[in-house]
mmCIF file of the N, C-alpha and C atoms, coordinates in Angstrom:
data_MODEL
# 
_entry.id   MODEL 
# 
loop_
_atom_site.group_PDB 
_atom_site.id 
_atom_site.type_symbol 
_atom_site.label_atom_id 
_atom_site.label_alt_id 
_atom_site.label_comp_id 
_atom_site.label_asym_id 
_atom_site.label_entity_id 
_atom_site.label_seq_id 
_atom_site.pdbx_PDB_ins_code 
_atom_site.Cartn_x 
_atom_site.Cartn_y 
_atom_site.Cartn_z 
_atom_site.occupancy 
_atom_site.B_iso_or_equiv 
_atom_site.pdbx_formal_charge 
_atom_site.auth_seq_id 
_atom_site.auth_comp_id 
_atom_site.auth_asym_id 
_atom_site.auth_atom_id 
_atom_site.pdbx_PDB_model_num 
ATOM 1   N N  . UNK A 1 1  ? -1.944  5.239   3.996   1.00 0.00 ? 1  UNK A N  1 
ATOM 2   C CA . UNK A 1 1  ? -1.452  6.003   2.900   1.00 0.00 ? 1  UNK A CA 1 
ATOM 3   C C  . UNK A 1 1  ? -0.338  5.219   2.221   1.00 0.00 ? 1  UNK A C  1 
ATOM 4   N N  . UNK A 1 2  ? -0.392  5.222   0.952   1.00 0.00 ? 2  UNK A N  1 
ATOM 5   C CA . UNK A 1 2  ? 0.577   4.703   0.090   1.00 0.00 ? 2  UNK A CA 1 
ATOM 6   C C  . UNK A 1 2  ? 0.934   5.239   -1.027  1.00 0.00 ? 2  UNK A C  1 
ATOM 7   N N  . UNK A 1 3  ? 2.551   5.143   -1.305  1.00 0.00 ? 3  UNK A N  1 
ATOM 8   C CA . UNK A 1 3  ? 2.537   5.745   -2.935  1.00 0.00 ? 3  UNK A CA 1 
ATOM 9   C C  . UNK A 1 3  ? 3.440   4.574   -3.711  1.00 0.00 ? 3  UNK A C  1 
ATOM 10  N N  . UNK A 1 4  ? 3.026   4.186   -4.929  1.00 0.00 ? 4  UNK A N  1 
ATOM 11  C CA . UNK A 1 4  ? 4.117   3.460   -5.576  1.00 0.00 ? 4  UNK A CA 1 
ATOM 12  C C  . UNK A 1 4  ? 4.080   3.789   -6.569  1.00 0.00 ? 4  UNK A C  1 
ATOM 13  N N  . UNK A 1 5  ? 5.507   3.769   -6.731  1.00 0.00 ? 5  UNK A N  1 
ATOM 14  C CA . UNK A 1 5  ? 6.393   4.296   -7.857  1.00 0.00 ? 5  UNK A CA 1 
ATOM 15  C C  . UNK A 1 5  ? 6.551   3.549   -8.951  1.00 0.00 ? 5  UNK A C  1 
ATOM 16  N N  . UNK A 1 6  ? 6.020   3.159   -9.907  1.00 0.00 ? 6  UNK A N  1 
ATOM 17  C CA . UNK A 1 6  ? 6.037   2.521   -11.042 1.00 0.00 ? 6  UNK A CA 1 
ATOM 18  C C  . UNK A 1 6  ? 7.852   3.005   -11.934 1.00 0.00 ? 6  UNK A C  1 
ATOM 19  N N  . UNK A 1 7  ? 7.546   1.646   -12.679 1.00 0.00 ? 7  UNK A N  1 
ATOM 20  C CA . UNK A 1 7  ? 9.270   1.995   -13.445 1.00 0.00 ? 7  UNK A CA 1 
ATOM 21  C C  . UNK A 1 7  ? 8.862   2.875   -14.405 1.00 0.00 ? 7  UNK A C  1 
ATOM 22  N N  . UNK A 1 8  ? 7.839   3.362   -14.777 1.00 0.00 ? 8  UNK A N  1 
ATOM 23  C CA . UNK A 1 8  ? 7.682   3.974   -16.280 1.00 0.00 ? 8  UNK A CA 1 
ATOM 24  C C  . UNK A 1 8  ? 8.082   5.520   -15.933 1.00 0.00 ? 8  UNK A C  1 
ATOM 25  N N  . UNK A 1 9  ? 7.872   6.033   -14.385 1.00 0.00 ? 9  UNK A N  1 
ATOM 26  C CA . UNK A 1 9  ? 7.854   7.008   -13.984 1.00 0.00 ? 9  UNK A CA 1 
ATOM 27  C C  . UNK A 1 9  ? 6.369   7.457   -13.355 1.00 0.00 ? 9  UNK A C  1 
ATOM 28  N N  . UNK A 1 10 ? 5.560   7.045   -13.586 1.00 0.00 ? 10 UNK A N  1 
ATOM 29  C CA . UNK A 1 10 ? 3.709   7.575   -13.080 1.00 0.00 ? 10 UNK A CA 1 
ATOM 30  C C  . UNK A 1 10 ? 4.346   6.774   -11.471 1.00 0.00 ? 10 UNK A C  1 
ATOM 31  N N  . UNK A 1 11 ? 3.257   7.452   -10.967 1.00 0.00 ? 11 UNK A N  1 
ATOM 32  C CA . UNK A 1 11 ? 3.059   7.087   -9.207  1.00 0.00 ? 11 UNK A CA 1 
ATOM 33  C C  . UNK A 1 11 ? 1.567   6.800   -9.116  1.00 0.00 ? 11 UNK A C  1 
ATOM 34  N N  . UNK A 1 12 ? 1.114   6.090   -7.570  1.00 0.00 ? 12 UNK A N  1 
ATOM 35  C CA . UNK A 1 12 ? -0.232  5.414   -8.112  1.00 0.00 ? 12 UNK A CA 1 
ATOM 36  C C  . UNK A 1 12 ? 0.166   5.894   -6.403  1.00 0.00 ? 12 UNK A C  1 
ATOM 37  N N  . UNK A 1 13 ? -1.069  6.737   -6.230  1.00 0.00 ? 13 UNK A N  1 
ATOM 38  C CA . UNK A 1 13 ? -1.512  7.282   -4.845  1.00 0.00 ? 13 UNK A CA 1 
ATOM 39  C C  . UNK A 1 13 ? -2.908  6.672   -4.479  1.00 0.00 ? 13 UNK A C  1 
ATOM 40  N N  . UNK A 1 14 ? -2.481  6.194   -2.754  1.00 0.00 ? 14 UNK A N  1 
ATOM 41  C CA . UNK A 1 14 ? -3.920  5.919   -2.234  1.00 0.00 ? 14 UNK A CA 1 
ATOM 42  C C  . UNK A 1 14 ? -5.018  7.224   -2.410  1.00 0.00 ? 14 UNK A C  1 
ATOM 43  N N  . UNK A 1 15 ? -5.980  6.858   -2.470  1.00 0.00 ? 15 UNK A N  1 
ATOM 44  C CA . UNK A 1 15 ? -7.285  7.726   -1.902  1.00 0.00 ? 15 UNK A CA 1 
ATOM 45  C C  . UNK A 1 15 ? -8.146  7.080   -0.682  1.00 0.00 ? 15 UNK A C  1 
ATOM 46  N N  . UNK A 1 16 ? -9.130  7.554   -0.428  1.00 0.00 ? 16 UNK A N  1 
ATOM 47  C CA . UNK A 1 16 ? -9.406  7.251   0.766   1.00 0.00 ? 16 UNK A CA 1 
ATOM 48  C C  . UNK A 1 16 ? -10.264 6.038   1.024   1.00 0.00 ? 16 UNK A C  1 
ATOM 49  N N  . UNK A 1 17 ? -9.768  4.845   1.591   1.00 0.00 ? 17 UNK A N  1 
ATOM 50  C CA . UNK A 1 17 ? -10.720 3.597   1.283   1.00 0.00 ? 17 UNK A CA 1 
ATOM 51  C C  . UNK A 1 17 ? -9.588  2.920   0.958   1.00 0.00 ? 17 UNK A C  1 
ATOM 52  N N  . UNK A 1 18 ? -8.770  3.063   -0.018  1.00 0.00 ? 18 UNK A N  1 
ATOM 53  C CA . UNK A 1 18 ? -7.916  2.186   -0.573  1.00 0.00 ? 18 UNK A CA 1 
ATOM 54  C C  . UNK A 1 18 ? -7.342  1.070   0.047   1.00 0.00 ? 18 UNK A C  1 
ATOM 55  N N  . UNK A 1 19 ? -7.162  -0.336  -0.176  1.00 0.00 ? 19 UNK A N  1 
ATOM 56  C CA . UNK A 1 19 ? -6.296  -1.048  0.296   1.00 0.00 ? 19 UNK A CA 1 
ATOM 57  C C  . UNK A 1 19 ? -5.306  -1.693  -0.009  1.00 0.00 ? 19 UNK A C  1 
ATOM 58  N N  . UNK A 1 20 ? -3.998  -2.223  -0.059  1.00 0.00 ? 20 UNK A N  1 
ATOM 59  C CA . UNK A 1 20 ? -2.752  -2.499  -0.324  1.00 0.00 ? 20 UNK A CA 1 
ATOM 60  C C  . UNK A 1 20 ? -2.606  -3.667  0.308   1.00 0.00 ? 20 UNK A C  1 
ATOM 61  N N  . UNK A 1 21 ? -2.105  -4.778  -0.418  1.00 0.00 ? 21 UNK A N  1 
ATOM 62  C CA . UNK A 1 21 ? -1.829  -5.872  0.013   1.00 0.00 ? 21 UNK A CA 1 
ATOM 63  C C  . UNK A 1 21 ? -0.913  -6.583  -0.764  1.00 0.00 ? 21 UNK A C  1 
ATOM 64  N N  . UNK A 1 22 ? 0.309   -6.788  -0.393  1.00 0.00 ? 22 UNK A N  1 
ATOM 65  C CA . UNK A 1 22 ? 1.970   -7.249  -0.615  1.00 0.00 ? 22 UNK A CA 1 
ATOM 66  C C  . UNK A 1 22 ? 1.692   -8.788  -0.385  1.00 0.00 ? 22 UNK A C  1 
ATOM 67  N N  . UNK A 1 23 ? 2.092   -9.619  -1.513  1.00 0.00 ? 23 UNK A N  1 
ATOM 68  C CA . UNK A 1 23 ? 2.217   -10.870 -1.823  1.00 0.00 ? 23 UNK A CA 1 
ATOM 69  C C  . UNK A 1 23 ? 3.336   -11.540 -1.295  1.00 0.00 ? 23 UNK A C  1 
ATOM 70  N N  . UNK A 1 24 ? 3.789   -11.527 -0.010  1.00 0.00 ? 24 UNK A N  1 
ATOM 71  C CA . UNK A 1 24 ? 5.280   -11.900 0.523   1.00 0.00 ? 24 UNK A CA 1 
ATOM 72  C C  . UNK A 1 24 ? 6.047   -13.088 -0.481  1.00 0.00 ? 24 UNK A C  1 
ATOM 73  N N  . UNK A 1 25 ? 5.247   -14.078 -1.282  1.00 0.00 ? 25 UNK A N  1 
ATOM 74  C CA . UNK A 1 25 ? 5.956   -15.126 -2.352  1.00 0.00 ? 25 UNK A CA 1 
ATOM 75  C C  . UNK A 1 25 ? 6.205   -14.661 -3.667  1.00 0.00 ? 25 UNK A C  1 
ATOM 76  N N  . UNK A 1 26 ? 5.220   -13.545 -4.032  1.00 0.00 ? 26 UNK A N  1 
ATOM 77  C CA . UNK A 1 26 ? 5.479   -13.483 -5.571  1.00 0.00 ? 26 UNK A CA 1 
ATOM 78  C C  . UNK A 1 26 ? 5.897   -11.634 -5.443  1.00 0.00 ? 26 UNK A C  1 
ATOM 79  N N  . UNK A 1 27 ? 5.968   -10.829 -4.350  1.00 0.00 ? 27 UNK A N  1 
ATOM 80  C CA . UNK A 1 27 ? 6.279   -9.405  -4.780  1.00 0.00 ? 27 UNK A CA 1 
ATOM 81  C C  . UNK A 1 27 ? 5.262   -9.095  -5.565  1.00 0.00 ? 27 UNK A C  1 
ATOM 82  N N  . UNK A 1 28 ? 3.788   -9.261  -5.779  1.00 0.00 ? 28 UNK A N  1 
ATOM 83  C CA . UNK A 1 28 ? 2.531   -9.266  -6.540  1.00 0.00 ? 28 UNK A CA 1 
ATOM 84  C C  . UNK A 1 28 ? 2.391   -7.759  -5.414  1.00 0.00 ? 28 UNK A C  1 
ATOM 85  N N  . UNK A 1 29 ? 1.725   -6.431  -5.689  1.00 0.00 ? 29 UNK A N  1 
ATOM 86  C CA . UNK A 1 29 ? 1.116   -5.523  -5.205  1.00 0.00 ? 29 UNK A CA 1 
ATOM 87  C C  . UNK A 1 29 ? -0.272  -5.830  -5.917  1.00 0.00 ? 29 UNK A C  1 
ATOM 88  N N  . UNK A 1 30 ? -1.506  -5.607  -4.437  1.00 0.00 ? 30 UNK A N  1 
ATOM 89  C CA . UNK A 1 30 ? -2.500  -5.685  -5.095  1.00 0.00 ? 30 UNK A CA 1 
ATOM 90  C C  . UNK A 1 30 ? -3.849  -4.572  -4.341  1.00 0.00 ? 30 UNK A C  1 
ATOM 91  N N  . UNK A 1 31 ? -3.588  -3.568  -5.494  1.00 0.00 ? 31 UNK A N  1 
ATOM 92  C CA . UNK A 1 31 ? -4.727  -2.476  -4.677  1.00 0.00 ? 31 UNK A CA 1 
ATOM 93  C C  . UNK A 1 31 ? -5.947  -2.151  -5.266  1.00 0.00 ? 31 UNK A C  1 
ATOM 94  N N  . UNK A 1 32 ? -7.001  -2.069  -3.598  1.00 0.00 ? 32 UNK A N  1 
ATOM 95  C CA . UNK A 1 32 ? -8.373  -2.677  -3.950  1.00 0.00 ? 32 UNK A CA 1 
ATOM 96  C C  . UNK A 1 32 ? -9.345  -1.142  -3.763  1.00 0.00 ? 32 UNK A C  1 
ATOM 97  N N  . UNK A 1 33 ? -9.961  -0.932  -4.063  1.00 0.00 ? 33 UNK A N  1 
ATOM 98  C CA . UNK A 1 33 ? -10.647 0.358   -4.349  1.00 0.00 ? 33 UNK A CA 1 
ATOM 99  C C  . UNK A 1 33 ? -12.036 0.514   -4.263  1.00 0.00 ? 33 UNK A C  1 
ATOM 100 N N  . UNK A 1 34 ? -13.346 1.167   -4.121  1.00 0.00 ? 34 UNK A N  1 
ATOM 101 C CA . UNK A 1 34 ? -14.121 0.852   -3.873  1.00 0.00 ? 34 UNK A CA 1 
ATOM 102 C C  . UNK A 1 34 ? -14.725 2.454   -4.732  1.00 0.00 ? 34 UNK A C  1 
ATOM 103 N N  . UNK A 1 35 ? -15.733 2.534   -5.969  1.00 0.00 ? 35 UNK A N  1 
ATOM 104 C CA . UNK A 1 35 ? -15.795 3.647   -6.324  1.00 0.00 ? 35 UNK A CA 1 
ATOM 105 C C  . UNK A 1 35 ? -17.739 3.095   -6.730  1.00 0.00 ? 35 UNK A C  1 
ATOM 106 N N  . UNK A 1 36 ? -17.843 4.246   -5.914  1.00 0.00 ? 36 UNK A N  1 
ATOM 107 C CA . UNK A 1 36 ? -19.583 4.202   -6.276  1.00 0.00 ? 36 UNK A CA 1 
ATOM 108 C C  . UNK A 1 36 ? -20.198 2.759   -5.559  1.00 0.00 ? 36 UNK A C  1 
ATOM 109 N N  . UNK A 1 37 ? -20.384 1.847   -6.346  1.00 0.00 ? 37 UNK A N  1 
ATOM 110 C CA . UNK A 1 37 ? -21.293 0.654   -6.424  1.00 0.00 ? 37 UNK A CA 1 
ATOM 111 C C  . UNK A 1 37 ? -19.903 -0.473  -7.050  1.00 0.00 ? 37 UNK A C  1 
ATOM 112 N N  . UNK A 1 38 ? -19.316 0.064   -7.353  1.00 0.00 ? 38 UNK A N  1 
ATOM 113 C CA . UNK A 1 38 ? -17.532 -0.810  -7.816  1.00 0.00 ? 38 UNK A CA 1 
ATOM 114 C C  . UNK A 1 38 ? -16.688 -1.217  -6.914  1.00 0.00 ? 38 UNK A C  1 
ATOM 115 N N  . UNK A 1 39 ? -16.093 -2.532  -6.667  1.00 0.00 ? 39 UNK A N  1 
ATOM 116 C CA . UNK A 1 39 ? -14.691 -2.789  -5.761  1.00 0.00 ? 39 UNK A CA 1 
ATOM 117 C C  . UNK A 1 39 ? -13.756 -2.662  -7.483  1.00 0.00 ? 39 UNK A C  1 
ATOM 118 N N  . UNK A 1 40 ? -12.967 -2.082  -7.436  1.00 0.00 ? 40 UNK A N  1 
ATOM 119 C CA . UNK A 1 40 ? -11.756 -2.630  -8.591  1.00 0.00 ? 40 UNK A CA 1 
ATOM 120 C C  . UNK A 1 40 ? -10.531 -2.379  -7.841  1.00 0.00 ? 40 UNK A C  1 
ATOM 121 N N  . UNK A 1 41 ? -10.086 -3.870  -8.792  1.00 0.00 ? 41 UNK A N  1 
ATOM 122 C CA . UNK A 1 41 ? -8.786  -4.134  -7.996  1.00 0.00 ? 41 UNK A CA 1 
ATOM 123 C C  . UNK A 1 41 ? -7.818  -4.595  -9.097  1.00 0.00 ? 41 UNK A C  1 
ATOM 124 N N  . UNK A 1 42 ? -6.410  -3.504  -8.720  1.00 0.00 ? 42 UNK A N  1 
ATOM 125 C CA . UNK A 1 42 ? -5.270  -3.774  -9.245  1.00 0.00 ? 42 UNK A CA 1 
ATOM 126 C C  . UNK A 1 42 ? -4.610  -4.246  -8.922  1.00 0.00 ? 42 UNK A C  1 
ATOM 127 N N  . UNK A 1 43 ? -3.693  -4.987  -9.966  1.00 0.00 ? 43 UNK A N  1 
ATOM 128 C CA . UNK A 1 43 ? -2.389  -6.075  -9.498  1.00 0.00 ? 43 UNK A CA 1 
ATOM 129 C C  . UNK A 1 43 ? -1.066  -5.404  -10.554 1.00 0.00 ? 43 UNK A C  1 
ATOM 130 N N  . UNK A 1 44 ? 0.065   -5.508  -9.760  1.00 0.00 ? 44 UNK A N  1 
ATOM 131 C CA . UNK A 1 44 ? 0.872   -5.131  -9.728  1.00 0.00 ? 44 UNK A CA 1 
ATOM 132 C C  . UNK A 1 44 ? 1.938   -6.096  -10.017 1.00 0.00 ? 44 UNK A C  1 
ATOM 133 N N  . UNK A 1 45 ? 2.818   -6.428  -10.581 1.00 0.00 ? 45 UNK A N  1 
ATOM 134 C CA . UNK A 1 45 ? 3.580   -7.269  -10.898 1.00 0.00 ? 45 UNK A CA 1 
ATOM 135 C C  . UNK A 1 45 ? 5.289   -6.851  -10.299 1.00 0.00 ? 45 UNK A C  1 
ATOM 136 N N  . UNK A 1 46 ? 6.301   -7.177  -9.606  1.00 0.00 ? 46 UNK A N  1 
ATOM 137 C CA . UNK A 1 46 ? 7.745   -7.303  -8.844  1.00 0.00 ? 46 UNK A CA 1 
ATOM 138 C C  . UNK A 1 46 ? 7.784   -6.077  -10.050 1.00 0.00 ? 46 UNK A C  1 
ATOM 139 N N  . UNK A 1 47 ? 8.047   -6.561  -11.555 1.00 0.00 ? 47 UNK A N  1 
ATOM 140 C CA . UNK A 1 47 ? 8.592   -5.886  -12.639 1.00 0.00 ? 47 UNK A CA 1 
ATOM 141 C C  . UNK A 1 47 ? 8.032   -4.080  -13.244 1.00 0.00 ? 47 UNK A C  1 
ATOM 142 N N  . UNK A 1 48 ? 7.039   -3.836  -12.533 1.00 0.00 ? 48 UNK A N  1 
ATOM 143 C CA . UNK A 1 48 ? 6.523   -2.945  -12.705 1.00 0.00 ? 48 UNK A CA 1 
ATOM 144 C C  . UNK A 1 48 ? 6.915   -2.181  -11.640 1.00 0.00 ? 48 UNK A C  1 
ATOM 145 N N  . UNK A 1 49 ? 6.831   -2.030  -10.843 1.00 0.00 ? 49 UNK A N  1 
ATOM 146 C CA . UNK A 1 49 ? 7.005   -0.939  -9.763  1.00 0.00 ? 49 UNK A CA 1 
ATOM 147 C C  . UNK A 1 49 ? 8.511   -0.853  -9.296  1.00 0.00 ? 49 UNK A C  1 
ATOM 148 N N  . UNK A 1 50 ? 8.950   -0.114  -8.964  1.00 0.00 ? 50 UNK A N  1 
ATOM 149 C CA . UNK A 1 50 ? 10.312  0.809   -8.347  1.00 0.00 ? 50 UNK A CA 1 
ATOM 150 C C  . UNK A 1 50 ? 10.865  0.432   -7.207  1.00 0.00 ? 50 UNK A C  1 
ATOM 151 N N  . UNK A 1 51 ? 9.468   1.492   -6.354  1.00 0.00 ? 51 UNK A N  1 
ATOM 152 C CA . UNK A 1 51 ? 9.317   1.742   -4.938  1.00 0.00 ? 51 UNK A CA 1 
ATOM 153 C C  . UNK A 1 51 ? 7.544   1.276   -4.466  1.00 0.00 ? 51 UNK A C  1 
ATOM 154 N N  . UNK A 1 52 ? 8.028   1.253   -3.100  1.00 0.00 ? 52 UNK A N  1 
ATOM 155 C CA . UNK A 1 52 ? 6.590   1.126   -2.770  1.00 0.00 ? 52 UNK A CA 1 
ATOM 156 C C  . UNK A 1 52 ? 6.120   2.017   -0.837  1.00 0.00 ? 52 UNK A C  1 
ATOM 157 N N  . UNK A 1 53 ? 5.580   3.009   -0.955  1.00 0.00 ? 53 UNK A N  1 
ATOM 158 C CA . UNK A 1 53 ? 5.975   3.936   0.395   1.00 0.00 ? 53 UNK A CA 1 
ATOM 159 C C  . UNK A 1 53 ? 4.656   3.581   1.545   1.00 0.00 ? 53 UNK A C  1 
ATOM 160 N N  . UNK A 1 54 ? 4.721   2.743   2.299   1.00 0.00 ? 54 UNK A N  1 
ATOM 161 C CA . UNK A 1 54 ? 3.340   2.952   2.910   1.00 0.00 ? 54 UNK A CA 1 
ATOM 162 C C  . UNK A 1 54 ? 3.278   2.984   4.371   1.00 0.00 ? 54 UNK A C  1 
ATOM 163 N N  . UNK A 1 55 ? 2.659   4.298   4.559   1.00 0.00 ? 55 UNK A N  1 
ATOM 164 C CA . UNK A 1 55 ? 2.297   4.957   6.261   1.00 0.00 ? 55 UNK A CA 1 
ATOM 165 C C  . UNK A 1 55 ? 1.070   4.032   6.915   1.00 0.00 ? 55 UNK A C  1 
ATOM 166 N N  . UNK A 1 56 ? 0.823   4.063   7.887   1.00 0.00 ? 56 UNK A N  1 
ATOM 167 C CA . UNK A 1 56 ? -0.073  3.761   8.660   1.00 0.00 ? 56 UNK A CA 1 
ATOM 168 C C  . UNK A 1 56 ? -0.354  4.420   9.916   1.00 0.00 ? 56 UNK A C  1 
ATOM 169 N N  . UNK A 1 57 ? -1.769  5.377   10.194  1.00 0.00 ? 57 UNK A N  1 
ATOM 170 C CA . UNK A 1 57 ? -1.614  6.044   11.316  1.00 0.00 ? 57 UNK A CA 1 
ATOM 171 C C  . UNK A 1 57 ? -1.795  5.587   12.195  1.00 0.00 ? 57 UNK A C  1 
ATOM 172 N N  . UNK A 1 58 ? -1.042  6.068   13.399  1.00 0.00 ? 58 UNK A N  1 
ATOM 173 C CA . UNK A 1 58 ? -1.470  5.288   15.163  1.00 0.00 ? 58 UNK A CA 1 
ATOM 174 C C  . UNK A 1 58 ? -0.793  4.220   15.143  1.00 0.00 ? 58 UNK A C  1 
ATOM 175 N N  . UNK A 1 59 ? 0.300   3.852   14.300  1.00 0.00 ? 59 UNK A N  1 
ATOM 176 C CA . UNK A 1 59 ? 0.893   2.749   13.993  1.00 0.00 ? 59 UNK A CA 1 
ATOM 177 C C  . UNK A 1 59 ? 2.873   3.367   15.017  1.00 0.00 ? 59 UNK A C  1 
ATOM 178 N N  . UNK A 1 60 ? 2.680   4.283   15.747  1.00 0.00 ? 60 UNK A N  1 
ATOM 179 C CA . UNK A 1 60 ? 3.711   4.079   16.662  1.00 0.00 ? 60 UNK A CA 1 
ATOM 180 C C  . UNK A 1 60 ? 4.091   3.085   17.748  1.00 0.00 ? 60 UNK A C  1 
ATOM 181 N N  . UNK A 1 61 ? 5.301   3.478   18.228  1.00 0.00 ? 61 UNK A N  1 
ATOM 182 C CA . UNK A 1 61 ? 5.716   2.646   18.890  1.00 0.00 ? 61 UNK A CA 1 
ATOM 183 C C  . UNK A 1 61 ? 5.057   2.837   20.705  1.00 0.00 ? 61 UNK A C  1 
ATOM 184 N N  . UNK A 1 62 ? 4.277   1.696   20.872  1.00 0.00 ? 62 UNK A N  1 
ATOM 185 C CA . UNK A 1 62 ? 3.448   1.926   22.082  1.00 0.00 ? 62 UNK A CA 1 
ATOM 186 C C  . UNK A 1 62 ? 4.432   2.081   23.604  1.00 0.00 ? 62 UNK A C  1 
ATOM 187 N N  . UNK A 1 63 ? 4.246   2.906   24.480  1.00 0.00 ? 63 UNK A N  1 
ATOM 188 C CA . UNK A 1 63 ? 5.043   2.970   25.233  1.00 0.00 ? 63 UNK A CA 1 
ATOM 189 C C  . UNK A 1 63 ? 5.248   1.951   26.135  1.00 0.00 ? 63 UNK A C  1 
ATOM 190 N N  . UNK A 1 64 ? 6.374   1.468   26.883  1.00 0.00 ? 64 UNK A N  1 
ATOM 191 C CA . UNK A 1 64 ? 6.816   0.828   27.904  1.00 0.00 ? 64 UNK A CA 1 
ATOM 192 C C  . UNK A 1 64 ? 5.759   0.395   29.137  1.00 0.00 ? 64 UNK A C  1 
ATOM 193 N N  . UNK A 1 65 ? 5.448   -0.779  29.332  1.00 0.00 ? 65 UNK A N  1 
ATOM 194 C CA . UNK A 1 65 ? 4.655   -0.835  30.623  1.00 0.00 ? 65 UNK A CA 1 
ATOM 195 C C  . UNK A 1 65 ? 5.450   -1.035  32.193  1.00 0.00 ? 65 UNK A C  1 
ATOM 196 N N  . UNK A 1 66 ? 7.062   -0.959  32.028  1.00 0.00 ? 66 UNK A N  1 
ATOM 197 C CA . UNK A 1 66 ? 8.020   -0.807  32.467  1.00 0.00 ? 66 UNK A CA 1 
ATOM 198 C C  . UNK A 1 66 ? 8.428   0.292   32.962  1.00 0.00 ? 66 UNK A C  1 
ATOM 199 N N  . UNK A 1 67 ? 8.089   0.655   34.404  1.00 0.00 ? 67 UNK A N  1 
ATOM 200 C CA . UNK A 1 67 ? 9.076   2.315   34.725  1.00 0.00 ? 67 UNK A CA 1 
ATOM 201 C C  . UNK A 1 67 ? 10.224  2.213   35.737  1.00 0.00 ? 67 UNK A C  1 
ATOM 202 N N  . UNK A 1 68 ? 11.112  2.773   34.847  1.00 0.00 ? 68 UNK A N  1 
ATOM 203 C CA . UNK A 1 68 ? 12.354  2.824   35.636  1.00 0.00 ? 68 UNK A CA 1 
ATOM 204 C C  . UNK A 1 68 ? 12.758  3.602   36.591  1.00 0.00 ? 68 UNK A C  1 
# 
């Protein structure tokens, strides 16, 4: 799950499938989509967006194989 916050004020929410992928050199957001028989994919530029919020489930912290 992801939401980013564009500067204009609009927000750009995952749906289901969606993928998100952060350019660690250029701050480039680039989300890939898959509709019908379509991949389309957006790019995102540092200057455009705000914020950027993204969950991942089952993505906790795994417990200790250590008992005290």
């Amino acid at each position: 799950m992801f939401v980013i916050r564009l500067a204009n004020g609009e927000e750009v929410h995952a749906s289901e499938g969606d993928e998100l992928e952060i350019n660690q050199e250029t701050g480039v957001l680039t989300v890939s989509r898959v509709d019908g028989f379509e991949e389309i994919t957006t790019h995102y530029s540092p200057s455009a967006w705000l914020s950027v919020t993204h969950r991942k489930r089952g993505a906790g912290v795994r417990p200790s194989l250590i008992s005290g």
